[in-house]
Each structure stands twice: as C-alpha cells, then as structure tokens.
N, C-alpha and C positions, 0 to 999 in steps of 0.2 A: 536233039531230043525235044518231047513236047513239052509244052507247060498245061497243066490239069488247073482246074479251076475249086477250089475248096469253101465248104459254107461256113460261115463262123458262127460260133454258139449265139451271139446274138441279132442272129441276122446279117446281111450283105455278105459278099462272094471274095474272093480275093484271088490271087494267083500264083502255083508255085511251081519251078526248074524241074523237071521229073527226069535223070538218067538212070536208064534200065542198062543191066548186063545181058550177057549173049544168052544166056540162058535163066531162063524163070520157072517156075516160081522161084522168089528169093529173099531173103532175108531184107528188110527193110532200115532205113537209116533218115532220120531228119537231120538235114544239115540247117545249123542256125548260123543266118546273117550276124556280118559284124554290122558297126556301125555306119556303112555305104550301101546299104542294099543289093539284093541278089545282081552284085556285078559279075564280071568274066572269072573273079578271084573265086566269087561262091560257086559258079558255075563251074567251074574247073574242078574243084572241090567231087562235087557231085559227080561231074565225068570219072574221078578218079577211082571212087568207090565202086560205080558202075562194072569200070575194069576189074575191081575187084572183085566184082560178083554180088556187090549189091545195088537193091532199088534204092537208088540218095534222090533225094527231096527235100529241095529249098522251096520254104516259104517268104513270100512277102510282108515280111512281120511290119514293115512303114504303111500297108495302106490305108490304114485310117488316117493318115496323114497327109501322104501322098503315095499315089498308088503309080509301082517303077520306079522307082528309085534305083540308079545306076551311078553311085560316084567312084570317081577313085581315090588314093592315097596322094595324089604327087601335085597338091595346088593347095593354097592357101583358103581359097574362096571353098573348096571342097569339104576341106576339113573342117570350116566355120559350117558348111551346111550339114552335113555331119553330124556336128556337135550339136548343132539344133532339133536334128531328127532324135537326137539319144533325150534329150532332155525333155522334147513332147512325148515321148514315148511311154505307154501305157503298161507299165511290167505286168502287170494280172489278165488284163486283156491279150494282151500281145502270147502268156503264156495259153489261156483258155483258145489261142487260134492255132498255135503248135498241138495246142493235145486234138483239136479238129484235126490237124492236118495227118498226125500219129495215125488218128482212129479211120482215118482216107485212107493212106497206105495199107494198112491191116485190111482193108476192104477190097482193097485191089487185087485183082486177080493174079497178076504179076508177082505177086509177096506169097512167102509162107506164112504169114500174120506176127514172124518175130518179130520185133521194131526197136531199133535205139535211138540216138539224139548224139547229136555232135554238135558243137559249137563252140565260136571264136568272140574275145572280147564280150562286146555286148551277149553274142551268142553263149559263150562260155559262162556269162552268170545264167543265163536263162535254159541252160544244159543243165547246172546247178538245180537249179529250179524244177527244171522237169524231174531229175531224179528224185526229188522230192514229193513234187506235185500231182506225177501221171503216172502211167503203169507202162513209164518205158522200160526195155528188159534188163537193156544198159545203157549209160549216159558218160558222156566223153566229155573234160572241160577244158577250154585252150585260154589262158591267163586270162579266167573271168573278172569281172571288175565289180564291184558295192559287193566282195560275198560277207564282207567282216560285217555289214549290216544284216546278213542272214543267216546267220550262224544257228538261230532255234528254229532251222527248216533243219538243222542238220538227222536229229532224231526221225523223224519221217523219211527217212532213205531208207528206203528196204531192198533196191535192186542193186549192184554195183555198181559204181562209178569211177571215173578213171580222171586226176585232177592234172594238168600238167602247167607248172608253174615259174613264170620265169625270175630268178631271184632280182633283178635290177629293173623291174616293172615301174614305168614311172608315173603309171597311172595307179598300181597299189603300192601304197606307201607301205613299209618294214614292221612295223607296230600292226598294220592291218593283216599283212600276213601271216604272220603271230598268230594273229586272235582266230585265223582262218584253220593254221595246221594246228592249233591246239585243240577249237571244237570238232575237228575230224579225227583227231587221233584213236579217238573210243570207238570209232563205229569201222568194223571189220570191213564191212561193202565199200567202204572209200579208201584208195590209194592214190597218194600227192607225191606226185616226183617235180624235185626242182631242177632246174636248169639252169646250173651256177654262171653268173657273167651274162645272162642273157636280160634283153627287154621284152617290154611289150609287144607279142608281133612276130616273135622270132621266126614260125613257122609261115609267115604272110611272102608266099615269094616275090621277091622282087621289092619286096618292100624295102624300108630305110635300116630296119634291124633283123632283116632274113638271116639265118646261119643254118646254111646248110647240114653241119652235121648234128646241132640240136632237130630241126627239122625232121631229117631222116629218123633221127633215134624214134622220136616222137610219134611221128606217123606209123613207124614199125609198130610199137606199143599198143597205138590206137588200135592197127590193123590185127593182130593178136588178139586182143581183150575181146573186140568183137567177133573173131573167131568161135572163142569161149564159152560167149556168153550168147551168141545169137543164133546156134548151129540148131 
C-alpha cells in the first residue's frame, strides 16, 4: 500500500501508511502511532482494518523530530529512543497534524468522508484528544497514557468514544485511573472497559504483555463500535 504525503496546518509535509480495502468508497480510520513510529506493528494495524473494509491511515506524528521513525519493542537502546521521542513530542502540534491528516482522508476519493481515529499508548491519549479536539465521527483508545491530566477535555466529547483499559497498566498508576473513570462516567458518548489482570500493551502482538484473548475481545469491540458509528 502507498504512503500519501499530508500538509500540516503550519506548513511542511509529512507522511502517512495509507491501507485501502478491496472496495471503495469507504469509511475512513486514522490509526495513531504508539511511541516507535509508523513500524510493521502500526502498519499491520492498518492492513488489518483495510481487510476490514476500511481506508486506515497512519501518520508520521514524530516528523518534526525525526522524520521515519521505525523502532521496535525488543532492545534497550530502542526503548530509550522511544522514550525520548514521547517526551520531545509536541501534544497540540502533533494533534492539529492528525486533524490535517482526518481532513486528507475525508478528501480522498477512496472514503465516504466518515472518519474515526484509533490509537495505542501515546496514540490512545491523542485518540482521547481527538474525540475531544476534531470532528472525528468516533474515536477508539488503546491504554492511553497522561489522560488523568486531561480530564477537563472530557466535557468537549460530543462524538463516541470507545476507552479500553488495562487495569495493571504500569505506565498508569491506580489513583490516575480513578480520576480518569470518574471524569468519564457522566458523559454518555464514553465507554471504558477494563481488562482485569492485563498491562500496558496487551493488544501490541508479539509484544512482552500480548494476551491474546483480551486482544481479541478488544479488537472485536473496536471493530463493532466502528461498525456503528461509521456506516
């Protein structure tokens, strides 16, 4: 599949994984990178939704930093560069080149201009975000990280959202998850299902905390919602 080239609201170009299904027009989907860049994980990602009959779209949310960014999970050195990508990384900017890449899709010929957002980790807050931010139709969140510091974007969701949560998260601590399922409980567009016993990741195959049968449950959910909400 190709990669399309997208403008960012303030200037320069950037690039993002574009898997099309067999048949178009179709419903569109941004997939958000975790914290390794559009790797074989996000790309796969994308193939998968393709199969399932939608246009998924990963963007390059690291090139203001560095542009390509491919790490993976399984080295030390990786996940220190990693860590340094998340912590240059520009949440407001990074989101204003998702809602570019949204408002790309919708413009392609390929799509019926419905559009959602999916995302993992880093992605998953900035999934968060979008449902808040943009006029996605629906928004997916895979154990997003900082959302207990976002909690007053919660009132600005007005599309559904779909939160799925792993209770042994070691990157959100117990107290933060709290403060997360308590600011969402009031607003009817949001649904948080937890995934008892699970970590960070669970759905990341291959990864250190994969479990296949949260995985599945999970993806089934996501693939439904957006059924739903994106027909």
């Amino acid at each position: 599949m190709p990669e399309i080239s997208i403008t960012a609201p303030d200037g320069g170009t950037f690039s993002a994984y574009l898997a099309l299904p067999e048949a178009t027009p179709a419903p569109a989907i941004l997939v958000i990178q975790e914290i390794f860049g559009v790797n074989q994980v996000m790309r796969d990602i994308c193939d998968w939704l393709a199969g399932e009959g939608y246009a998924a779209c990963c963007p390059d949310i690291f090139w203001r930093i560095e542009p390509g960014i491919q790490l993976t999970d399984k080295s030390e050195a990786e996940w220190q560069r990693a860590f340094e990508l998340f912590q240059a990384f520009d949440v407001d900017k990074g989101v204003g080149d998702l809602k570019a890449t949204l408002d790309a899709l919708r413009g392609n010929p390929a799509t019926t201009g419905k559009a959602g957002a999916i995302g993992y980790c880093l992605g998953g807050k900035l999934a968060f975000l979008m449902a808040a931010r943009s006029d996605s139709d629906a928004s997916v969140s895979y154990y997003g990280v900082g959302l207990d510091e976002l909690t007053g974007e919660v009132e600005n969701i007005k599309k559904p959202l779909l939160m799925h949560v792993a209770s042994e998260d070691a990157f959100v601590p117990k107290d933060a998850q709290l403060k997360v399922a308590e600011a969402v409980a009031n607003n009817p567009l949001i649904e948080r299902i937890v995934y008892e016993g699970q970590d960070h990741a669970f759905a990341r195959e291959g990864g250190e905390h994969y479990d296949a049968a949260s995985a599945t449950a999970a993806n089934a959910r996501s693939l439904a919602f957006f059924k739903a909400n994106l027909a």
